[in-house]
C-alpha positions as CSV (number, residue, x, y, z in Angstrom):
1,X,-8.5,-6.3,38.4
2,X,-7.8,-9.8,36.8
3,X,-4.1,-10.5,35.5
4,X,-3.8,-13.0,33.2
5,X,-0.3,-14.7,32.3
6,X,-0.6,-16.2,28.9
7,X,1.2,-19.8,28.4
8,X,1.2,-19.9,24.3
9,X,1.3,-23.6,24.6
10,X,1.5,-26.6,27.2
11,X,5.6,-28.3,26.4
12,X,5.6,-31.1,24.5
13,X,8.0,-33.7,25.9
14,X,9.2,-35.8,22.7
15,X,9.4,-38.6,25.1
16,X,5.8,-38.4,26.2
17,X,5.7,-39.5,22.2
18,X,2.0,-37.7,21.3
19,X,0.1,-38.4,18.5
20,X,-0.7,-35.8,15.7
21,X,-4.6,-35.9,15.3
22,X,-5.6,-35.5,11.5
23,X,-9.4,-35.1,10.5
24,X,-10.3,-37.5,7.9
25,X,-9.1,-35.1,5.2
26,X,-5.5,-35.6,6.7
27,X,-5.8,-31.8,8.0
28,X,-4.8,-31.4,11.6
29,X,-7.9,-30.9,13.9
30,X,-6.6,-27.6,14.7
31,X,-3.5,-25.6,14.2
32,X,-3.4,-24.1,17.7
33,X,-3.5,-25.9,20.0
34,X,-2.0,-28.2,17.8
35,X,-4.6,-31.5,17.8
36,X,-2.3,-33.9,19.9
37,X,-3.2,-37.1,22.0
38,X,-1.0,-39.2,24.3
39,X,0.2,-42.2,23.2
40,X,-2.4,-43.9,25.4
41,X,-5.3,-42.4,24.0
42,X,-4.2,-43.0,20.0
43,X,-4.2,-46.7,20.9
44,X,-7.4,-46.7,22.5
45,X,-8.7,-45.0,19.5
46,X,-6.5,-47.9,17.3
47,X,-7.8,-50.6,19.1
48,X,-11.6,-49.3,19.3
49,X,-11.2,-48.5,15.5
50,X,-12.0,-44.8,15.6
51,X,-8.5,-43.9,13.7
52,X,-6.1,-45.3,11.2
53,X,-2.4,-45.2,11.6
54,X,-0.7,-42.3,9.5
55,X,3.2,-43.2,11.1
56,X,4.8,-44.7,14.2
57,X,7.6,-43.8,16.5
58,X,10.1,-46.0,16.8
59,X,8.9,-46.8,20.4
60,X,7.4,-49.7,21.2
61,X,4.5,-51.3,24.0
62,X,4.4,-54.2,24.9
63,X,2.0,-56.4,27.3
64,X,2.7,-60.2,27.9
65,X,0.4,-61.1,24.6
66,X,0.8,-57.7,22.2
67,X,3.1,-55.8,21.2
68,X,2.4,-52.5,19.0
69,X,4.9,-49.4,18.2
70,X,3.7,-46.2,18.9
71,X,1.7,-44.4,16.0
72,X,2.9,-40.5,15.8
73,X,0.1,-39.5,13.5
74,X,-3.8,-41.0,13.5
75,X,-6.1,-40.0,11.4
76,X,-9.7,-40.1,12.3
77,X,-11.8,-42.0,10.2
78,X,-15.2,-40.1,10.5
79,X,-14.8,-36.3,9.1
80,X,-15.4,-34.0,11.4
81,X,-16.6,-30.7,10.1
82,X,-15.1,-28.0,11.9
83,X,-17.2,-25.0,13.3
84,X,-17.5,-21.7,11.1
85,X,-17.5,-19.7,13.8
86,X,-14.9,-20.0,17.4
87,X,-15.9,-19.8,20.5
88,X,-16.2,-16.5,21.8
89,X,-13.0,-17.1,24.9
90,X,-10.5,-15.1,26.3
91,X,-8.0,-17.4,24.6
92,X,-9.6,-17.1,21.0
93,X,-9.3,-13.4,21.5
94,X,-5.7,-13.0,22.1
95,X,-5.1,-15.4,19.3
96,X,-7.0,-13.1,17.1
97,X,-5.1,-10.2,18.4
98,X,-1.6,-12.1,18.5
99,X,-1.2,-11.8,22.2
100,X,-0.4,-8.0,21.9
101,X,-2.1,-4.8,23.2
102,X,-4.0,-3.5,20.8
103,X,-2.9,0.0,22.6
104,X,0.8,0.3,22.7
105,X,2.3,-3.1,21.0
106,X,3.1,-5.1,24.2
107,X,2.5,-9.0,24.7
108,X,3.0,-9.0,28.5
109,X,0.4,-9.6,31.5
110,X,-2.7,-9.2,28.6
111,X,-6.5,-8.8,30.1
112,X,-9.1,-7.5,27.7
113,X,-10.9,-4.3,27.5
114,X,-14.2,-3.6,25.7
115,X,-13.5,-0.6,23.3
116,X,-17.2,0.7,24.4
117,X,-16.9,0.5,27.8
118,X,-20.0,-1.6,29.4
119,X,-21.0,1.3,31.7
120,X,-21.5,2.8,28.7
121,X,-23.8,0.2,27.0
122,X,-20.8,-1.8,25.4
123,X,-21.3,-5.5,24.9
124,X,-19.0,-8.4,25.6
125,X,-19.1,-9.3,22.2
126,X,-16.1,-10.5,19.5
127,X,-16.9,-6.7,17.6
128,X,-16.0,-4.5,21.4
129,X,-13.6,-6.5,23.2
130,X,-9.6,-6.5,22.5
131,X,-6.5,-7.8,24.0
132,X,-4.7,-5.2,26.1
133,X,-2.1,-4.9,28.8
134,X,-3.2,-3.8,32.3
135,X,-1.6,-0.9,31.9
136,X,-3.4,0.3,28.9
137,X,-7.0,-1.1,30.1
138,X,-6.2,0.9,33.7
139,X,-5.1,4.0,31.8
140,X,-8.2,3.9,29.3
141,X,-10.5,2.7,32.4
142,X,-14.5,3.2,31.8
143,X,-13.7,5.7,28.8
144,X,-14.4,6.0,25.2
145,X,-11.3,5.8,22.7
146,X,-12.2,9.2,21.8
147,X,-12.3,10.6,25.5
148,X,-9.0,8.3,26.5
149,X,-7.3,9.1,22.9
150,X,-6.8,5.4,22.5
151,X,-7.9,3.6,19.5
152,X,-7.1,-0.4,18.9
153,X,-4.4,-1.4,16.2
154,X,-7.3,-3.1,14.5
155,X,-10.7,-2.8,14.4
156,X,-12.4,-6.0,16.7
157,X,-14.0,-8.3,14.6
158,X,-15.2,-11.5,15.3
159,X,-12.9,-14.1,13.4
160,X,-13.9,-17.5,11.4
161,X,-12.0,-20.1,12.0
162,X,-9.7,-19.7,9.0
163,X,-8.1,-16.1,10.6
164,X,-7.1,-18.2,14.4
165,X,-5.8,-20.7,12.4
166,X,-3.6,-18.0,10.6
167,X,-2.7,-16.3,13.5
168,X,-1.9,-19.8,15.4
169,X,0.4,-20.0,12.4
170,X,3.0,-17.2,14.5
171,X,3.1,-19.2,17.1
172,X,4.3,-23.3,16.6
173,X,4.2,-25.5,19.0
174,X,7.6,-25.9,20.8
175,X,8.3,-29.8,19.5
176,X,6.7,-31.0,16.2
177,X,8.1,-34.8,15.1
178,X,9.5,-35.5,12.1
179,X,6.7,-37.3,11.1
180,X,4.5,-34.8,11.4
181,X,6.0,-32.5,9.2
182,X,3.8,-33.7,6.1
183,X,0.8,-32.7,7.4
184,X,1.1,-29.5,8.9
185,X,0.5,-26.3,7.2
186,X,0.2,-28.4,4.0
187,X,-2.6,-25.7,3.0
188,X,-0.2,-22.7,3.2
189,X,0.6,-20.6,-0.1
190,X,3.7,-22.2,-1.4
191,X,6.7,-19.5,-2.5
192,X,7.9,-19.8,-6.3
């Protein structure tokens, strides 16, 4: 049996200073994992004209001839259309399940189970395959919901990229800048 621990997201060190990646539409490449770069790769991107400086840090490099402060959000200059459709990964399928069994609620060493088991014809597909503790996927083992008298929270579906963005939503980052703040979740429903 494979356990899997789940890290929701690599820390951010504010002093590592990372940029904030927008497309060209000033949307973040993605929500989660947030779109970040090192500061080392924004100015390479700067200097080979690939980006434009959104904001800076109030760091500062220096080399004997240049000196340049740090930018905190890029943009890219090029669009980059997103896919419709994520990549069918372990990762993209707890997102869509919110790092939870979809048996008894709990977010704790996850695996995945198919709902059909594959000795039974299932397929490893977005549609048969959920997030679910070891516990559960030992207890329901090769059988059908029906025979283990365990059904998923929610149906399996295969998400667009719209509903992992939404579900990345639960979970922010553990350090988001100041300056960042103007660009992230901009296209969230706004309370009256």
């Amino acid at each position: 049996m494979l356990r899997l621990t789940v890290h929701f997201q690599p820390t951010v060190r504010p002093e590592a200073c990372p940029a904030l990646v927008l497309n060209a539409d000033y949307r973040p490449l993605s929500y989660y994992p947030l779109s970040l770069w090192s500061w080392q790769d924004a100015i390479k991107a700067v200097f080979l004209d690939r980006v434009n400086i959104v904001s800076h840090y109030d760091k500062t490099v220096r080399s004997p001839s240049f000196e340049m402060r740090l930018p905190s959000v890029v943009s890219l200059k090029t669009y980059i259309k997103p896919a419709r459709h994520p990549a069918f990964t372990r990762f993209n399928v707890f997102l869509r399940d919110r790092f939870t069994c979809q048996y008894c609620g709990h977010h704790e060493d996850l695996t995945f189970d198919h709902v059909i088991p594959r000795s039974k014809g299932g397929l490893t597909t977005w549609e048969n395959v959920v997030a679910a503790c070891s516990a559960c996927n030992l207890l329901k083992s090769d059988r059908l919901p029906n025979e283990a008298r365990m059904w998923p929270a929610v149906a399996p579906f295969q998400p667009d990229i719209d509903d992992l963005r939404r579900a990345g939503r639960q979970f922010p980052p553990n350090y988001l800048h100041d300056s960042w703040m103007d660009y992230l979740y901009w296209d969230s429903v706004l309370e009256p």
